[in-house]
Backbone as JSON Lines, residues from 0, in Angstrom:
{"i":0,"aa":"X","n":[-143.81,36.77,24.63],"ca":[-143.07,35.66,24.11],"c":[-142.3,36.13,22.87]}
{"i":1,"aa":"X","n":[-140.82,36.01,22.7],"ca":[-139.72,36.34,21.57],"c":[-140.81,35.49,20.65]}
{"i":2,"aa":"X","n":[-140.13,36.22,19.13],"ca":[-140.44,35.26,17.76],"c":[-139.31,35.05,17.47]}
{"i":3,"aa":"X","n":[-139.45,33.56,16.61],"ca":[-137.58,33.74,16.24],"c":[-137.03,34.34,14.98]}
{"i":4,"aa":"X","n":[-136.01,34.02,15.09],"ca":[-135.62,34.97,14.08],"c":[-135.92,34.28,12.44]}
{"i":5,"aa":"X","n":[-136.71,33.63,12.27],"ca":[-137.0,33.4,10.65],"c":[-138.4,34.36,10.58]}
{"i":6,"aa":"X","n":[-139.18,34.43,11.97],"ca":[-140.45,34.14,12.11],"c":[-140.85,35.9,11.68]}
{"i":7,"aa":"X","n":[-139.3,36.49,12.08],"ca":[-139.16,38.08,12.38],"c":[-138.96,38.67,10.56]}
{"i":8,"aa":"X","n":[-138.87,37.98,9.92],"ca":[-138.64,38.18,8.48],"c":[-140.16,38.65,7.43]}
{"i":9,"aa":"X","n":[-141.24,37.78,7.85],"ca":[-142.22,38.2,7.36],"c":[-143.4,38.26,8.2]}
{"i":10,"aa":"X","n":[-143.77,39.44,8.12],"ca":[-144.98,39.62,8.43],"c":[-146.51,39.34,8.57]}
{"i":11,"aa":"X","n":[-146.81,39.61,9.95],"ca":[-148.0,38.62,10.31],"c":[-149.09,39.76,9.18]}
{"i":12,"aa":"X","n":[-149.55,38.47,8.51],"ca":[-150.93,39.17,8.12],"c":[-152.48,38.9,8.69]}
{"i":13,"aa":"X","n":[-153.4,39.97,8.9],"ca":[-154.51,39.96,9.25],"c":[-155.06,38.81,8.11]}
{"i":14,"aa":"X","n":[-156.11,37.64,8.45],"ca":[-156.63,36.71,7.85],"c":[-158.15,36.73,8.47]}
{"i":15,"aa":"X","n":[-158.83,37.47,7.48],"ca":[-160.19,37.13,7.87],"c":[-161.43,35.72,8.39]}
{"i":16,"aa":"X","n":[-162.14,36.23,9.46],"ca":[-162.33,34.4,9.88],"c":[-162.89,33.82,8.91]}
{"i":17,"aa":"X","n":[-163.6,34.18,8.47],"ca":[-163.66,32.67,6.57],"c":[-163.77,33.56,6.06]}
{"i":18,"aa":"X","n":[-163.99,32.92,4.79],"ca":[-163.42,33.63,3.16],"c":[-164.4,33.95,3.19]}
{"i":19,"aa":"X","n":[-165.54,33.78,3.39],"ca":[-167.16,34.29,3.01],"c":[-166.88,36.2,3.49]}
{"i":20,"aa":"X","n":[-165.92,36.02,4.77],"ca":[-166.59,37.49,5.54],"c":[-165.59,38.51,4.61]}
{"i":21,"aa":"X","n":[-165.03,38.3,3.61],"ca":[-164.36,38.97,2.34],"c":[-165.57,39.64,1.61]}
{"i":22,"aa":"X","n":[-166.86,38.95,1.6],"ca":[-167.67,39.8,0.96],"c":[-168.19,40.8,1.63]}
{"i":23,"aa":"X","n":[-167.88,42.3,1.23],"ca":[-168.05,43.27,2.28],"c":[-169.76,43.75,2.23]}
{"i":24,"aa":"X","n":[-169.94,44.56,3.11],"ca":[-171.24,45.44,2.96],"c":[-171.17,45.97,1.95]}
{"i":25,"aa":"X","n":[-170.42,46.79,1.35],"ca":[-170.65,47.64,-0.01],"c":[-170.9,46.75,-1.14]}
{"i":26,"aa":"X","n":[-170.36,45.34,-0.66],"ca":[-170.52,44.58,-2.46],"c":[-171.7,43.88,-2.21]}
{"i":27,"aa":"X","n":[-172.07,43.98,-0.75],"ca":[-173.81,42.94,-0.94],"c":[-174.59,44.45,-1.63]}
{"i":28,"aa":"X","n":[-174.26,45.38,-0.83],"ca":[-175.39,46.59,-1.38],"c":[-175.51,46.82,-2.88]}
{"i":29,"aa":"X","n":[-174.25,47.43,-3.62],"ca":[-173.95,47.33,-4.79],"c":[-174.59,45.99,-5.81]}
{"i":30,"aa":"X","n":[-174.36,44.87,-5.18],"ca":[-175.03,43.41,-5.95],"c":[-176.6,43.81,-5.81]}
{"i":31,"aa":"X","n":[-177.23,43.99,-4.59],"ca":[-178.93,44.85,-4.23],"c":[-179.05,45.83,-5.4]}
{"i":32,"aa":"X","n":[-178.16,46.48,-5.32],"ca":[-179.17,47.9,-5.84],"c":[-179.0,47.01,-7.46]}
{"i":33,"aa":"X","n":[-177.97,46.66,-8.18],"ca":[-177.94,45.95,-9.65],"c":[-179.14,45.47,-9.65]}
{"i":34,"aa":"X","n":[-179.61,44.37,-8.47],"ca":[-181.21,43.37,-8.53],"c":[-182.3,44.6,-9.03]}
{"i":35,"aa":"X","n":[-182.08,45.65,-8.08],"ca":[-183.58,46.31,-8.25],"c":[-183.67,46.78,-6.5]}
{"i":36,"aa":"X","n":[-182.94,46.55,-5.8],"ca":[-183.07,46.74,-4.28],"c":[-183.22,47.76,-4.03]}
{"i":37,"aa":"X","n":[-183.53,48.95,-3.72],"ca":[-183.39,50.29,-2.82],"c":[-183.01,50.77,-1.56]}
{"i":38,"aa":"X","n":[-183.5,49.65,-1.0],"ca":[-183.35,49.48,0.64],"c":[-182.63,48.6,1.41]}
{"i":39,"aa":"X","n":[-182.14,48.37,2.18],"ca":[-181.17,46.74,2.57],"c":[-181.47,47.07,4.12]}
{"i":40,"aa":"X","n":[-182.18,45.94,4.65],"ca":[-181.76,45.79,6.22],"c":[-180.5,45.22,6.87]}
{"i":41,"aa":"X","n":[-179.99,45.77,8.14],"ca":[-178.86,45.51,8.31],"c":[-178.68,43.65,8.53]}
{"i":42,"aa":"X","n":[-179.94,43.49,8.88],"ca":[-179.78,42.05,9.04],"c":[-179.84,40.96,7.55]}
{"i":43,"aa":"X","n":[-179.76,41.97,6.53],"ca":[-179.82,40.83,5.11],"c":[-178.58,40.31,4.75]}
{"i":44,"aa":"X","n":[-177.16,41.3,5.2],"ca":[-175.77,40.8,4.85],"c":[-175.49,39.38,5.16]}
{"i":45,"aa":"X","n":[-175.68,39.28,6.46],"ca":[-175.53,37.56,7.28],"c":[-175.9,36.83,6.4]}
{"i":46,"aa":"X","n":[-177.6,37.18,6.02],"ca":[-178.5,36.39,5.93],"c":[-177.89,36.18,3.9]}
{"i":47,"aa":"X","n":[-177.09,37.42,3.06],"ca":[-177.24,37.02,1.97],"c":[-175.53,36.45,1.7]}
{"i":48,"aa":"X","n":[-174.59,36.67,2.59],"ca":[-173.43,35.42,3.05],"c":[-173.49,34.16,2.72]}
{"i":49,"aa":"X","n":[-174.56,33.83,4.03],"ca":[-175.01,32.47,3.73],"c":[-175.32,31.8,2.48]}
{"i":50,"aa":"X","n":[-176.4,32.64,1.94],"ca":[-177.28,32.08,0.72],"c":[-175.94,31.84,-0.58]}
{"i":51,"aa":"X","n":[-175.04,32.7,-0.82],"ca":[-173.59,33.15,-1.31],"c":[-172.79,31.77,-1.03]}
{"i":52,"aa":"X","n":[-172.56,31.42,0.07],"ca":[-171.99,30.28,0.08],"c":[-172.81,29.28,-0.01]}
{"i":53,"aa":"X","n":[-174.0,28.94,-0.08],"ca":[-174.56,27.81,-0.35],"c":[-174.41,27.47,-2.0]}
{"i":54,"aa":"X","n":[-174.45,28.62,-2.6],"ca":[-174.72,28.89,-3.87],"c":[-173.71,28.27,-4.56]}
{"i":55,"aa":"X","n":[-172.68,29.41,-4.64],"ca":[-170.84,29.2,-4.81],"c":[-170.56,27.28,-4.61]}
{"i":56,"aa":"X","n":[-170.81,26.82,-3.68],"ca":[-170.95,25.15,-3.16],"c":[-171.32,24.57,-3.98]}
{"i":57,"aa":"X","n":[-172.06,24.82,-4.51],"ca":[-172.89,23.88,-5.28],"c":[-172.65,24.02,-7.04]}
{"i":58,"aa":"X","n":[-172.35,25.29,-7.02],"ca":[-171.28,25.45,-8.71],"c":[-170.04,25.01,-8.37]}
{"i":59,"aa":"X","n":[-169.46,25.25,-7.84],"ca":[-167.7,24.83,-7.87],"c":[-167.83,23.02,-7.54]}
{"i":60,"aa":"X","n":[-168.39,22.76,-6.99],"ca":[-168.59,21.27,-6.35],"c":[-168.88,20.57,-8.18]}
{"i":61,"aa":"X","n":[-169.78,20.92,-8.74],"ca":[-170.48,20.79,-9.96],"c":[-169.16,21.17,-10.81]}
{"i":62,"aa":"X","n":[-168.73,22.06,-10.91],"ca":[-167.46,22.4,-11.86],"c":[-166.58,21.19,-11.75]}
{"i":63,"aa":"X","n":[-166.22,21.03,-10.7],"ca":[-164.5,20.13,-10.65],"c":[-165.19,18.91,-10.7]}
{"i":64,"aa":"X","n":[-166.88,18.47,-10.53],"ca":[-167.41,17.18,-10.9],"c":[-166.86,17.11,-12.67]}
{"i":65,"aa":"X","n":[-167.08,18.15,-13.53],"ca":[-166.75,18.27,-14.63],"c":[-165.86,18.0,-15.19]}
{"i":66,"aa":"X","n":[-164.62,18.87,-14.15],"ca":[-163.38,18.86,-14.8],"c":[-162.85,17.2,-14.31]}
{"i":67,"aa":"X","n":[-163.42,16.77,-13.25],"ca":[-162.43,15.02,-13.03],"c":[-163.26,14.24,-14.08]}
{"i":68,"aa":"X","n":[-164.62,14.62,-14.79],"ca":[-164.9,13.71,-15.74],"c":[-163.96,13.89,-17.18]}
{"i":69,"aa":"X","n":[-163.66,15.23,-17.19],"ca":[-162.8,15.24,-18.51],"c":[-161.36,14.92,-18.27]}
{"i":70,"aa":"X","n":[-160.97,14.43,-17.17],"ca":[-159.86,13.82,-17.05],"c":[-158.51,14.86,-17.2]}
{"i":71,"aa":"X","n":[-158.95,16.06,-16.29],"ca":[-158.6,17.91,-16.68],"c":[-158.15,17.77,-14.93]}
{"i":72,"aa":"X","n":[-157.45,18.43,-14.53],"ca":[-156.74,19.13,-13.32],"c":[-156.95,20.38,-13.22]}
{"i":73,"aa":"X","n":[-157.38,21.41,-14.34],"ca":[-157.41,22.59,-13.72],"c":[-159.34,22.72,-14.65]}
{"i":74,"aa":"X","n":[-159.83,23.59,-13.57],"ca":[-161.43,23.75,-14.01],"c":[-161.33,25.42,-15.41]}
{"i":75,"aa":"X","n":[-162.35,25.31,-16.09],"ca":[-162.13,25.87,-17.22],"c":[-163.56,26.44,-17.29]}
{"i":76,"aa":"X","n":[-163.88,27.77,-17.95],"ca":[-164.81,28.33,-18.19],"c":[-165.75,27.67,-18.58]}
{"i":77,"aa":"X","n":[-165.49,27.11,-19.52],"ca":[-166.85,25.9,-20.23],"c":[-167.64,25.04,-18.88]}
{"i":78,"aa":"X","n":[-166.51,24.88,-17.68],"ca":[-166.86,23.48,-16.9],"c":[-167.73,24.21,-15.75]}
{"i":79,"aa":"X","n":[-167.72,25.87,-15.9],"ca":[-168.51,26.65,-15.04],"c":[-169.58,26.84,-15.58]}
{"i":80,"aa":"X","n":[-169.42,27.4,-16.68],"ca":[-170.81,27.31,-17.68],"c":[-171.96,26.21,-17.36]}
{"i":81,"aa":"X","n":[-171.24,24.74,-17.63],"ca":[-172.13,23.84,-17.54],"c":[-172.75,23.79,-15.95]}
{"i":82,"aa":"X","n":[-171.66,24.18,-15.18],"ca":[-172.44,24.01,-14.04],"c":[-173.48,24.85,-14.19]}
{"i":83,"aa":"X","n":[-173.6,25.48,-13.89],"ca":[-174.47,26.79,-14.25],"c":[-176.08,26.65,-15.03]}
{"i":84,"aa":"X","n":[-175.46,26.0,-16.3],"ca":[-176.6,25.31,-16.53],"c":[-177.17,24.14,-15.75]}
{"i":85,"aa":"X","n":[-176.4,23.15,-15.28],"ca":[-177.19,22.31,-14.52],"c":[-178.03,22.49,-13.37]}
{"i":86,"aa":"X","n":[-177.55,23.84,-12.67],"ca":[-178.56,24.58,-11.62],"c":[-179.53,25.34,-12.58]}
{"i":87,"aa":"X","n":[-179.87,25.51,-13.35],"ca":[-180.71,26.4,-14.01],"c":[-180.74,27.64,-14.38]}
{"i":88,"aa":"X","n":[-179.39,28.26,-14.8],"ca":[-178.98,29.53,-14.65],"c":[-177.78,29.28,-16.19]}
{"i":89,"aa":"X","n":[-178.62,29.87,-17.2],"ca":[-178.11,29.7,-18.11],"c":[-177.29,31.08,-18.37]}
{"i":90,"aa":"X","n":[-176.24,30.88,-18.31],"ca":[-174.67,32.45,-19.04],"c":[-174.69,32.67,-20.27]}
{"i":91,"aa":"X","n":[-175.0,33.59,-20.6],"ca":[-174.46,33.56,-22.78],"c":[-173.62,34.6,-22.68]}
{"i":92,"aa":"X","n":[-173.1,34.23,-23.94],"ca":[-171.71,35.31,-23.57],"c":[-170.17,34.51,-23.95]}
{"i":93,"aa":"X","n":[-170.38,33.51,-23.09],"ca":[-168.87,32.93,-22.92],"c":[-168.51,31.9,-23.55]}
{"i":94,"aa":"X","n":[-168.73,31.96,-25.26],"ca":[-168.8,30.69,-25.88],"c":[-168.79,29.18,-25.76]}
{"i":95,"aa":"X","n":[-170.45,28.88,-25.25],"ca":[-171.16,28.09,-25.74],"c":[-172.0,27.91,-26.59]}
């Protein structure tokens, strides 16, 4: 099947099937060995994906809860922070 000719101007890019599968093997291993890991089974990537997006969900969901209470459009370090704290995962560092 022809493309037309606007379609012929830019190029198809490869788009991974969700954004999750952006996190590669080397950056789950690399994130492992930082914990204390030594070893990684091949079946923990899937399995630490998942846990990654459950996670991520539940801060960003919590962030922009933040930023529509401050009556803000764009989310801001502070409004990650707090999330952060509200899961129990306190950051120092990033002036609070």
């Amino acid at each position: 099947m022809a493309r037309r000719r606007d379609e012929l101007r830019f190029p198809l890019r490869r788009v991974p099937r969700t954004n999750i599968m952006g996190i590669t093997k080397p950056a789950i291993r690399r994130l492992a060995q930082r914990g204390g890991v030594k070893r990684t089974s091949r079946t923990i990537y899937e399995e630490m994906r998942g846990a990654l997006k459950i996670f991520l969900q539940d801060v960003v969901r919590d962030a922009a809860l933040y930023t529509q209470h401050g009556y803000r459009s764009t989310v801001t370090s502070l409004d990650i922070l707090y999330a952060l704290k509200r899961s129990g995962r306190t950051l120092y560092g990033f002036g609070l």
